[in-house]
C-alpha positions as CSV (number, residue, x, y, z in Angstrom):
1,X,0.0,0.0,0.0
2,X,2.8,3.0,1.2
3,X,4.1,1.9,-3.1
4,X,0.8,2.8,-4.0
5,X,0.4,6.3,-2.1
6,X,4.1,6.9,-3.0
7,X,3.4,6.7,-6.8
8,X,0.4,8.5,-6.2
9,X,1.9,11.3,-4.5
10,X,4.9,11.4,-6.9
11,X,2.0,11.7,-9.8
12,X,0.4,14.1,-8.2
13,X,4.1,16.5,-7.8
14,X,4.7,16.4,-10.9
15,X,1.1,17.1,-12.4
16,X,1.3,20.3,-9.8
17,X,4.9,21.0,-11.2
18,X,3.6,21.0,-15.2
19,X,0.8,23.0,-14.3
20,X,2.6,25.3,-12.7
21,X,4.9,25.8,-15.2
22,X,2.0,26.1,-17.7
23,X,0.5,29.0,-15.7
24,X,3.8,30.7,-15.3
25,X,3.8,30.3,-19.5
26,X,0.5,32.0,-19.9
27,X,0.8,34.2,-17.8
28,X,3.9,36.1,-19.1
29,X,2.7,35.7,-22.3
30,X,0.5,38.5,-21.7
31,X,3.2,41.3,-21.8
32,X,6.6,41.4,-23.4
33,X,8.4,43.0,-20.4
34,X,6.2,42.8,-17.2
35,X,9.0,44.7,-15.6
36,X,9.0,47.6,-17.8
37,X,7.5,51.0,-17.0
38,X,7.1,51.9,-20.9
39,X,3.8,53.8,-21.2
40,X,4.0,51.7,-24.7
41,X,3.9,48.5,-25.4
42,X,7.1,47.3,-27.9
43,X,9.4,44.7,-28.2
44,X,13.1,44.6,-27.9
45,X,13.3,46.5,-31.2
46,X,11.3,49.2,-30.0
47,X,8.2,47.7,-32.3
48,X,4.8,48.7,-31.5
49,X,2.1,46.5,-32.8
50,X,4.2,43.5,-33.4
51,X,5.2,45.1,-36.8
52,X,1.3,45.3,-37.8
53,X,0.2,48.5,-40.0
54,X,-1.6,51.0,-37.9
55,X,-3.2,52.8,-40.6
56,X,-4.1,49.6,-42.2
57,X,-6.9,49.0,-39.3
58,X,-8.4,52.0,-40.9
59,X,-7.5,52.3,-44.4
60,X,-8.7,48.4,-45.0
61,X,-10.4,48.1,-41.8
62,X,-8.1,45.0,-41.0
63,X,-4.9,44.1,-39.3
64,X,-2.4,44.0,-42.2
65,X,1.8,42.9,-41.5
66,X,3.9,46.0,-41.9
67,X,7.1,46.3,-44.0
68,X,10.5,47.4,-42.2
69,X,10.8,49.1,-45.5
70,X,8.2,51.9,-44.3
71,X,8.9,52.7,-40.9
72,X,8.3,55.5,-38.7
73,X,9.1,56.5,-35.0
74,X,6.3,58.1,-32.9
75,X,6.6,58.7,-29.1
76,X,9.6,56.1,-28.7
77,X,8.1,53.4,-31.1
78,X,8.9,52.2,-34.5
79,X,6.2,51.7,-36.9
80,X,5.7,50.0,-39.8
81,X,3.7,50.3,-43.1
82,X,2.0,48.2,-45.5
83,X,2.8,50.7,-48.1
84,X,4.5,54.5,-48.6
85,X,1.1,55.8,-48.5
86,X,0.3,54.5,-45.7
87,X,3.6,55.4,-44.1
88,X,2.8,59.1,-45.7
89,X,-0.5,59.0,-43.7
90,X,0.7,58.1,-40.6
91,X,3.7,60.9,-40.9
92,X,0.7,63.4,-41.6
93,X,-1.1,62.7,-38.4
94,X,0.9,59.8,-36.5
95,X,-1.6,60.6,-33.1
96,X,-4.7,59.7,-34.9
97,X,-2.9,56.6,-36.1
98,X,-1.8,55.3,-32.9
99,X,-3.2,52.4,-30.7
100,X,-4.9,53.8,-27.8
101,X,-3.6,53.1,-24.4
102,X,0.3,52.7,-26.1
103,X,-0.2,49.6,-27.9
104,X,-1.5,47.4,-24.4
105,X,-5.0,45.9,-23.9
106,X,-8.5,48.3,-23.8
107,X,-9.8,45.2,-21.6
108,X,-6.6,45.1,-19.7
109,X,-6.2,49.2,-19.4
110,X,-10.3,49.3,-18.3
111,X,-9.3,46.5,-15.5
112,X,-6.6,48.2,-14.5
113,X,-3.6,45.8,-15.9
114,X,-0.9,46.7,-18.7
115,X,-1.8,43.2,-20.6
116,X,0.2,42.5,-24.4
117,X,-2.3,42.6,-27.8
118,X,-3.3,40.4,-30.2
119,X,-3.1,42.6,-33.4
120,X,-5.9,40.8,-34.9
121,X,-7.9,41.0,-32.0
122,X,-9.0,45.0,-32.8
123,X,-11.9,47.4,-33.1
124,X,-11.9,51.2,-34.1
125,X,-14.3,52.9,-31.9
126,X,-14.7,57.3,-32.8
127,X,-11.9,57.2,-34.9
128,X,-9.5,55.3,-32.3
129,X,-7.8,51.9,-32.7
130,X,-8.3,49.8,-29.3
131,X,-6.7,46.3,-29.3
132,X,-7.3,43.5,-27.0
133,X,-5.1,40.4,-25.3
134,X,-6.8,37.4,-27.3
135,X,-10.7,36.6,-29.0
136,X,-12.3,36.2,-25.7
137,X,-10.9,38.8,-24.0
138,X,-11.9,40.8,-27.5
139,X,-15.2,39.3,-26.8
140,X,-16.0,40.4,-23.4
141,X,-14.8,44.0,-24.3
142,X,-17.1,44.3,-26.7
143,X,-20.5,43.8,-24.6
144,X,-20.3,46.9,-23.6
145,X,-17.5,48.8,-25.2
146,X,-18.4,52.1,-24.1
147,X,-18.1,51.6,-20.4
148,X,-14.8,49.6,-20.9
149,X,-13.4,52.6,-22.7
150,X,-14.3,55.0,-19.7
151,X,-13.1,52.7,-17.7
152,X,-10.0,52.6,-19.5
153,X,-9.9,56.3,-19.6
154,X,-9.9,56.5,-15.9
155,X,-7.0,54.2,-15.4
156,X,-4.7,54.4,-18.0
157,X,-3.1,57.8,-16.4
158,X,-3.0,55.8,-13.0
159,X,-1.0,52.6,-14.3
160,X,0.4,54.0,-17.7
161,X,3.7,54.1,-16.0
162,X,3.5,51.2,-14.1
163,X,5.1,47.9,-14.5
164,X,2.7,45.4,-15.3
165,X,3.8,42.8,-13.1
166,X,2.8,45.6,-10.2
167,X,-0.6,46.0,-11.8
């Protein structure tokens, strides 16, 4: 019997160890730097919007790759552009191009958390591009997007500066 509880208990260690380790995965997945205190949300490269087209989301009304052939920096970020005319736009007016909340969640910023983006995961509300963590998290944001985005409005200048493992 004590080889039976002893396997058991080993089974048991390890299935708490790989799901653990699973959590600890999914979890940092959310933001690229949970240490950093970037009000905008790039990776090592300074990227915003994992190289995505920010003009593309209103231009074509979908997420569209960016080429590093068209870039453009904007408040410490590097953009980059389906196209020169795209790139042309953005240089025109780069604030009305930018993701709300610097690249991070709308969910996460109206909960109070500095969370990474899907780019595909996107809506442009009043001429604004808001992007969220992953489908369902897009999904709950959108029942009732207007009270997420005041929400979001309220906390963004209290966490904006914040590192998101603090949050």
């Amino acid at each position: 019997m004590n080889l039976k509880k002893s396997v058991i208990a080993s089974s048991l260690a390890a299935a708490l160890t790989l799901g653990a380790g699973a959590l600890l995965t999914v979890t940092s997945s959310y933001a690229y730097d949970e240490t950093s205190t970037a009000a905008i949300n790039v990776d090592a490269q300074a990227v915003i919007l994992k190289g995505y087209d920010s003009v593309a989301y209103f231009s074509k009304g979908m997420p569209t790759l960016g080429d590093k052939r068209f870039a453009a920096k904007h408040d410490g970020a590097t953009y980059y552009f389906a196209s020169a005319e795209n790139l042309q736009k953005f240089q025109a007016n780069p604030s009305q191009y930018a993701p709300q909340y610097g690249g991070y969640c709308a969910m996460g910023a109206a909960l109070g958390k500095k969370l990474d983006v899907d780019p595909t995961q996107f809506k442009v509300v009043d001429g604004k591009l808001y992007l969220n963590v992953n489908a369902d998290v897009f999904q709950k944001w959108s029942q009732d997007v207007a009270g997420n985005i005041q929400k979001a409005e309220a906390n963004w200048p209290l966490i904006k500066d914040k590192a998101a493992n603090t949050l």
